[in-house]
PDB file of N, CA, C and O in Angstrom, chain B, residues numbered from 101:
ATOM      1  N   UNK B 101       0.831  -1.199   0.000  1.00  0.00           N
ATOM      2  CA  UNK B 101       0.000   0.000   0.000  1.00  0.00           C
ATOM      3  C   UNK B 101       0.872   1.258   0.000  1.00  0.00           C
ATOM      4  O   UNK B 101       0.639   2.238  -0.708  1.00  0.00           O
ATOM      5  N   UNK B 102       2.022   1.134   0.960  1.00  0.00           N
ATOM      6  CA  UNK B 102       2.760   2.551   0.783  1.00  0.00           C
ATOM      7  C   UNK B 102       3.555   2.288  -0.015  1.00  0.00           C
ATOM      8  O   UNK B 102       4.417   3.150   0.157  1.00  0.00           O
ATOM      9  N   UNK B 103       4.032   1.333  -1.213  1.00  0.00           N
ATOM     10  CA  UNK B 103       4.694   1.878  -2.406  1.00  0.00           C
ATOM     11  C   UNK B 103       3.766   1.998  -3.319  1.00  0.00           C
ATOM     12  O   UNK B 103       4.179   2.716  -4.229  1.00  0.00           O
ATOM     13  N   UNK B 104       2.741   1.638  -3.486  1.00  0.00           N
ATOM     14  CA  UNK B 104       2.080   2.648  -4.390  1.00  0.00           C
ATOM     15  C   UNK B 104       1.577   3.882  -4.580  1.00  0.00           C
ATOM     16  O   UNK B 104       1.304   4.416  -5.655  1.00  0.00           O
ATOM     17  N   UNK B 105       1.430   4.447  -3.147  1.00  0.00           N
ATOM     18  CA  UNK B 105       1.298   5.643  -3.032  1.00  0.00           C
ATOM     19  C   UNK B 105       2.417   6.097  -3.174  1.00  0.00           C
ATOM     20  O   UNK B 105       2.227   6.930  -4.061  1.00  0.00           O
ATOM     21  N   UNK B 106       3.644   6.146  -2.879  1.00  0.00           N
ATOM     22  CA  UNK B 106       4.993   6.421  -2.828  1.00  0.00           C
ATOM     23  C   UNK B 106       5.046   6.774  -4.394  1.00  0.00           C
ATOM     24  O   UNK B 106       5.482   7.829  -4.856  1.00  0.00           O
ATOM     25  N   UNK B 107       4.516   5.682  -5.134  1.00  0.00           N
ATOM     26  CA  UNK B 107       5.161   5.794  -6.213  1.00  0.00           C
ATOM     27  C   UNK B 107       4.098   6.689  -7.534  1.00  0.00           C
ATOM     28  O   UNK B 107       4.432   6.868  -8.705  1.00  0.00           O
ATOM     29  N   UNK B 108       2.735   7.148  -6.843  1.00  0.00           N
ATOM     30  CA  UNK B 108       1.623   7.743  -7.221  1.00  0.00           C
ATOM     31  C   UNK B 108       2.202   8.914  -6.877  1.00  0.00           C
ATOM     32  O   UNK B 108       1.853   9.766  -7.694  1.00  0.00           O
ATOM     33  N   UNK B 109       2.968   9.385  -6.004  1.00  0.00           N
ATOM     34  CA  UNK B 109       3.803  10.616  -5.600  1.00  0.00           C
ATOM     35  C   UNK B 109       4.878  11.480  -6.508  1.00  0.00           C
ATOM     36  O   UNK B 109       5.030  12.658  -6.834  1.00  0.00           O
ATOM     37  N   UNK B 110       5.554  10.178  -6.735  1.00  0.00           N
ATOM     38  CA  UNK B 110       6.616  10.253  -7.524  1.00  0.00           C
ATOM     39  C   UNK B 110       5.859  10.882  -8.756  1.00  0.00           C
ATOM     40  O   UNK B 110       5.884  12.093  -8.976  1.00  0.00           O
ATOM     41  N   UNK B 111       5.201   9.997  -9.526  1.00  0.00           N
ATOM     42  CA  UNK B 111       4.393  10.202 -10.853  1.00  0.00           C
ATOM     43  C   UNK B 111       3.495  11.709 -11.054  1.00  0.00           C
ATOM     44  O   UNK B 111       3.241  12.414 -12.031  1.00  0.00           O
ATOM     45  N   UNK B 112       3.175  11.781  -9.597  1.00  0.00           N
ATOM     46  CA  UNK B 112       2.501  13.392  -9.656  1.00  0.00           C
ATOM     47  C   UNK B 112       3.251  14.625 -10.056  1.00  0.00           C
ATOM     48  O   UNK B 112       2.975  15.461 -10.917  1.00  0.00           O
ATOM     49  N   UNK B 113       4.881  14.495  -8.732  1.00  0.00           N
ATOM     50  CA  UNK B 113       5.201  15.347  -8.662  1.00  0.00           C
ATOM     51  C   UNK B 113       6.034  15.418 -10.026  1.00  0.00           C
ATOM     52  O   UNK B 113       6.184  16.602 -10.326  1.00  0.00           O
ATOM     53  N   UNK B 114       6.696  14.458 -11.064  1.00  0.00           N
ATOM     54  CA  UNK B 114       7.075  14.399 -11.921  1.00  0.00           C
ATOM     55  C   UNK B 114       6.526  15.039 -13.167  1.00  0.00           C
ATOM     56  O   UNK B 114       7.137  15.687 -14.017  1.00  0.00           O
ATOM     57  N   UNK B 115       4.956  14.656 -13.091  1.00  0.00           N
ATOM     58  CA  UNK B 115       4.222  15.271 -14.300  1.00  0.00           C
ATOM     59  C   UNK B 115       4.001  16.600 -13.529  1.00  0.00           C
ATOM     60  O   UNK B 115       4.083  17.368 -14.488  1.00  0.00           O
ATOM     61  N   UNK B 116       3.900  16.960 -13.047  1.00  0.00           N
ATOM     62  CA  UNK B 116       3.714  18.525 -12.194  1.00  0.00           C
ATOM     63  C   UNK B 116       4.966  19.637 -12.616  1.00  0.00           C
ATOM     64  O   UNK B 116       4.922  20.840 -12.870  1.00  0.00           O
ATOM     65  N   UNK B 117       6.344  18.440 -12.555  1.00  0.00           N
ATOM     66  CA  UNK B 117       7.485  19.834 -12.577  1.00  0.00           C
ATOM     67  C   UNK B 117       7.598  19.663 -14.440  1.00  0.00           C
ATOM     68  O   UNK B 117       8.190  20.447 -15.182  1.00  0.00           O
ATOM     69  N   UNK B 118       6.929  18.550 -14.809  1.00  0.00           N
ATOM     70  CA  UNK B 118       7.608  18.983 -16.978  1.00  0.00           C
ATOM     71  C   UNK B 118       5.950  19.835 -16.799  1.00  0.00           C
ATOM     72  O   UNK B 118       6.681  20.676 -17.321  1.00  0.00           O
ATOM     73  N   UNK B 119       4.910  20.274 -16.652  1.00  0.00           N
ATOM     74  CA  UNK B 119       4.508  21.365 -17.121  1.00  0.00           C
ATOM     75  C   UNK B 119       4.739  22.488 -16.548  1.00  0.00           C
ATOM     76  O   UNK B 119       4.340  23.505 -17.114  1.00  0.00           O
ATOM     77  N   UNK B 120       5.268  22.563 -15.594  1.00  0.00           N
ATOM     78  CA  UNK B 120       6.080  23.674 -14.776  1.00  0.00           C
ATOM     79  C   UNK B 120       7.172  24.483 -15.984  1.00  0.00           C
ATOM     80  O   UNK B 120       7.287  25.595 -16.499  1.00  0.00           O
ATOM     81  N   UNK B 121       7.752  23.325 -16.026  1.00  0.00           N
ATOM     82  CA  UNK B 121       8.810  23.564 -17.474  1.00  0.00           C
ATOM     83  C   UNK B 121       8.165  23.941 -18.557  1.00  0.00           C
ATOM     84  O   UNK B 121       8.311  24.957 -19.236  1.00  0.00           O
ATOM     85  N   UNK B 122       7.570  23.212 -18.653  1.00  0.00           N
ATOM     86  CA  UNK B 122       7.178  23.422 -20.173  1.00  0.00           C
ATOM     87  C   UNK B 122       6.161  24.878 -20.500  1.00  0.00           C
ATOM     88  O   UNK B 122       5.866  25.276 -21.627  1.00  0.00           O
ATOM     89  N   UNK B 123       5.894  25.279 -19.668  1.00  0.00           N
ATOM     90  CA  UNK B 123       4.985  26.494 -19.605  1.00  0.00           C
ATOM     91  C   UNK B 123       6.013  27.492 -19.595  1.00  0.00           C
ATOM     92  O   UNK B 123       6.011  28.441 -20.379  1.00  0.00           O
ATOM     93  N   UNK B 124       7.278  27.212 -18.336  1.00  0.00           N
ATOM     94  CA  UNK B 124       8.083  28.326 -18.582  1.00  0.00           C
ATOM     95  C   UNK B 124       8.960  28.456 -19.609  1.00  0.00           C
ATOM     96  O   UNK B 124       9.575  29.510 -19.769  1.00  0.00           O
ATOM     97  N   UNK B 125       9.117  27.383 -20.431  1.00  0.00           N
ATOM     98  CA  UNK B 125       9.635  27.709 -21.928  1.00  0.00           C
ATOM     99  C   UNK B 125       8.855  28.536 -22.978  1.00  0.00           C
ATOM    100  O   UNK B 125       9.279  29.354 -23.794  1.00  0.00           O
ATOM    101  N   UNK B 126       7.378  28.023 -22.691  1.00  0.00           N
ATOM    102  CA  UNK B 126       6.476  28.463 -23.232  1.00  0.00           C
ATOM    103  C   UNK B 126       6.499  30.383 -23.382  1.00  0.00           C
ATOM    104  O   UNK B 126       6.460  31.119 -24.367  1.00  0.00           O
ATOM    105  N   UNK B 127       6.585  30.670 -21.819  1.00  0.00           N
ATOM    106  CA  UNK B 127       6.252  32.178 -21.710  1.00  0.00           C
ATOM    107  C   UNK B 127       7.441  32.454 -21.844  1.00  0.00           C
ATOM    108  O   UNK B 127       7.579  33.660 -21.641  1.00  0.00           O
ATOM    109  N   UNK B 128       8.580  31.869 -22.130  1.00  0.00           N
ATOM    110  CA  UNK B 128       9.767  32.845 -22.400  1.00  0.00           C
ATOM    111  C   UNK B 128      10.416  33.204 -23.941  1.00  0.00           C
ATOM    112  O   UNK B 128      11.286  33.917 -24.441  1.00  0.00           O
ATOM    113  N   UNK B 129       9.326  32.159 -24.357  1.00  0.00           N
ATOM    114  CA  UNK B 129       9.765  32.051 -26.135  1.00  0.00           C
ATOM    115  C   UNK B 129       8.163  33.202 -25.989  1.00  0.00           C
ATOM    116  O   UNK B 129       8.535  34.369 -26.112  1.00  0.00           O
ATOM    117  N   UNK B 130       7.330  33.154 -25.873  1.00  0.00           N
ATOM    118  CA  UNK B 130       6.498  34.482 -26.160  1.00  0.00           C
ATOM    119  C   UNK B 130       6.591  35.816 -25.606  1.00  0.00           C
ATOM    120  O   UNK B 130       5.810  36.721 -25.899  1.00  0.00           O
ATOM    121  N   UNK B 131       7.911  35.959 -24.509  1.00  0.00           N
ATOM    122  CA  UNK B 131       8.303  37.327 -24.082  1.00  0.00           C
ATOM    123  C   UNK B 131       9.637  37.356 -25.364  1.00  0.00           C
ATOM    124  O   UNK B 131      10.078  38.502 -25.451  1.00  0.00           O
ATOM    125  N   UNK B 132      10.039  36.793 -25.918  1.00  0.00           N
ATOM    126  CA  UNK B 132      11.198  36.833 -26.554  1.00  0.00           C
ATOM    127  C   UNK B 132      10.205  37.396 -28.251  1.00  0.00           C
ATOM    128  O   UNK B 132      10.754  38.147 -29.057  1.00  0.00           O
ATOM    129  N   UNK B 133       9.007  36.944 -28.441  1.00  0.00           N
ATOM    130  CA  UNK B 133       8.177  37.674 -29.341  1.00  0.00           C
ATOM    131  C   UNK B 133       8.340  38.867 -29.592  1.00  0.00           C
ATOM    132  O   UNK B 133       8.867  39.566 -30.458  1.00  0.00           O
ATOM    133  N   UNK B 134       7.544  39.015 -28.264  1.00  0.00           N
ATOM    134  CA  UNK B 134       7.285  40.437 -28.038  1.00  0.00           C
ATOM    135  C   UNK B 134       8.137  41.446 -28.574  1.00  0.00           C
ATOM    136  O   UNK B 134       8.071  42.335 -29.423  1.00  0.00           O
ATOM    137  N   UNK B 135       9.217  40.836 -27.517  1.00  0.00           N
ATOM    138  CA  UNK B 135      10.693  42.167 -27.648  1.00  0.00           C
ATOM    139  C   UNK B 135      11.102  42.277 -28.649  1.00  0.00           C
ATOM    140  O   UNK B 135      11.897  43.216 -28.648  1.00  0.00           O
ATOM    141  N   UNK B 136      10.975  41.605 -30.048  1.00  0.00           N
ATOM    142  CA  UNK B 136      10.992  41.263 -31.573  1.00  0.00           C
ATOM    143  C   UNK B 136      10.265  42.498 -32.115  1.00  0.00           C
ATOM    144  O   UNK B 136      10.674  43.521 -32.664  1.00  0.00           O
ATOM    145  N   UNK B 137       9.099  42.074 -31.790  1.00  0.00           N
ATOM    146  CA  UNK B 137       8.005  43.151 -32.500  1.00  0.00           C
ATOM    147  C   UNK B 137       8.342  44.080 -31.740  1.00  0.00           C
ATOM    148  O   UNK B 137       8.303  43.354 -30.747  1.00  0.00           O
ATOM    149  N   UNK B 138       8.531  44.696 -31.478  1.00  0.00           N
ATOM    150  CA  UNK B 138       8.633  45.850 -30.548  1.00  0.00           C
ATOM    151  C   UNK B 138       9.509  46.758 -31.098  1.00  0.00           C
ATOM    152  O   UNK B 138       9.295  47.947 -31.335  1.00  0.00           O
ATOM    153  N   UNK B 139      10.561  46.084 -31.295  1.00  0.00           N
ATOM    154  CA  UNK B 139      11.807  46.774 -31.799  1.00  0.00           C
ATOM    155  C   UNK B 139      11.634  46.401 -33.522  1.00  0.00           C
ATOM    156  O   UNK B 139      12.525  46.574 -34.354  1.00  0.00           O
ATOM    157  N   UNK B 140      10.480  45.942 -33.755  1.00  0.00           N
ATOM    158  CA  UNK B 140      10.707  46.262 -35.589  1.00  0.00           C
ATOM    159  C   UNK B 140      10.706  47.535 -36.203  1.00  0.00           C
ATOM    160  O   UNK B 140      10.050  48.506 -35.827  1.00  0.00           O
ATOM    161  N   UNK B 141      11.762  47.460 -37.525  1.00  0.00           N
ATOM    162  CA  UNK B 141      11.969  48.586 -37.666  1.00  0.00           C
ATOM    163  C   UNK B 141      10.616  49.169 -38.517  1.00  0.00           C
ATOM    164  O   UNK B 141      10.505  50.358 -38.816  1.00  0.00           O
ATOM    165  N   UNK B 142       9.693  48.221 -38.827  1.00  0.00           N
ATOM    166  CA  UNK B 142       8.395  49.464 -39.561  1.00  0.00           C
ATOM    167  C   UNK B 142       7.365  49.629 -38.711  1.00  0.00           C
ATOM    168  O   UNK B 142       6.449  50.293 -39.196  1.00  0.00           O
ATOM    169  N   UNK B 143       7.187  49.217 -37.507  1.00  0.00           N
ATOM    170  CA  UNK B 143       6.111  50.083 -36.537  1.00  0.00           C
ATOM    171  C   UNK B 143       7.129  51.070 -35.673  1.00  0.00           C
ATOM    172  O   UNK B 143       6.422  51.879 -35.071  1.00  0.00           O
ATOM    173  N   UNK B 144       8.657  51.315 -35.372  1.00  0.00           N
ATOM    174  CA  UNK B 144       9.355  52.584 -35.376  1.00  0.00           C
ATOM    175  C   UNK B 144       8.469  53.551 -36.222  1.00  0.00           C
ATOM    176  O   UNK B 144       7.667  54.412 -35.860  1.00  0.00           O
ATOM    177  N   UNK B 145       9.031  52.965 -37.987  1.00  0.00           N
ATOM    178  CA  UNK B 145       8.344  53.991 -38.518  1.00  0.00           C
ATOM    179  C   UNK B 145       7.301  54.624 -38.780  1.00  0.00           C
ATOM    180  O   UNK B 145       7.310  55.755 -39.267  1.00  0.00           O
ATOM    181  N   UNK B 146       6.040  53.827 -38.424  1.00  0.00           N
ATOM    182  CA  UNK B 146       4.381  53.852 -38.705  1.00  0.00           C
ATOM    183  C   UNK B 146       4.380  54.925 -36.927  1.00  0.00           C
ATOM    184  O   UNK B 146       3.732  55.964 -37.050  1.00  0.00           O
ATOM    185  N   UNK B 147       4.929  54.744 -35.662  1.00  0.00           N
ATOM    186  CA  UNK B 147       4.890  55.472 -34.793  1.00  0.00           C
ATOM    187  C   UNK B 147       5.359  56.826 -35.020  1.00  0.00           C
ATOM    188  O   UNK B 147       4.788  57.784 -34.496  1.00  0.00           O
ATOM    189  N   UNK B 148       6.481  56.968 -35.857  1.00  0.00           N
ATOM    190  CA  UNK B 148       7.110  58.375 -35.724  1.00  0.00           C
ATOM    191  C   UNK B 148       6.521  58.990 -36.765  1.00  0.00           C
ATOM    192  O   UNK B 148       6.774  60.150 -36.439  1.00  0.00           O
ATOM    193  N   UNK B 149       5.723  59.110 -38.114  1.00  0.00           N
ATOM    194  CA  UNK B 149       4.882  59.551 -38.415  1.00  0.00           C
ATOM    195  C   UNK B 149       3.510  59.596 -38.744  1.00  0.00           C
ATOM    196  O   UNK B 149       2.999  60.653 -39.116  1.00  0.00           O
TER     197      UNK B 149
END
């Protein structure tokens, strides 16, 4: 009984930390977007006139 829970533990906390990961890859490849567009050079120019 307590190695299966033991090991229902294991399996939780395992699938718990790859979407942990995987989300924070997620939001760092879409802050890395951002800062792309941001700095393109034809909404510079569509802003300054």
């Amino acid at each position: 009984m307590a190695d299966s829970l033991l090991s229902y533990a294991i399996t939780t906390g395992v699938f718990i930390g790859l979407v942990v990961i995987l989300s924070a890859s997620r939001a760092k490849r879409a802050g890395k977007k951002r800062q792309t567009l941001v700095g393109n050079s034809e909404e510079i120019k569509q802003s300054s006139a």
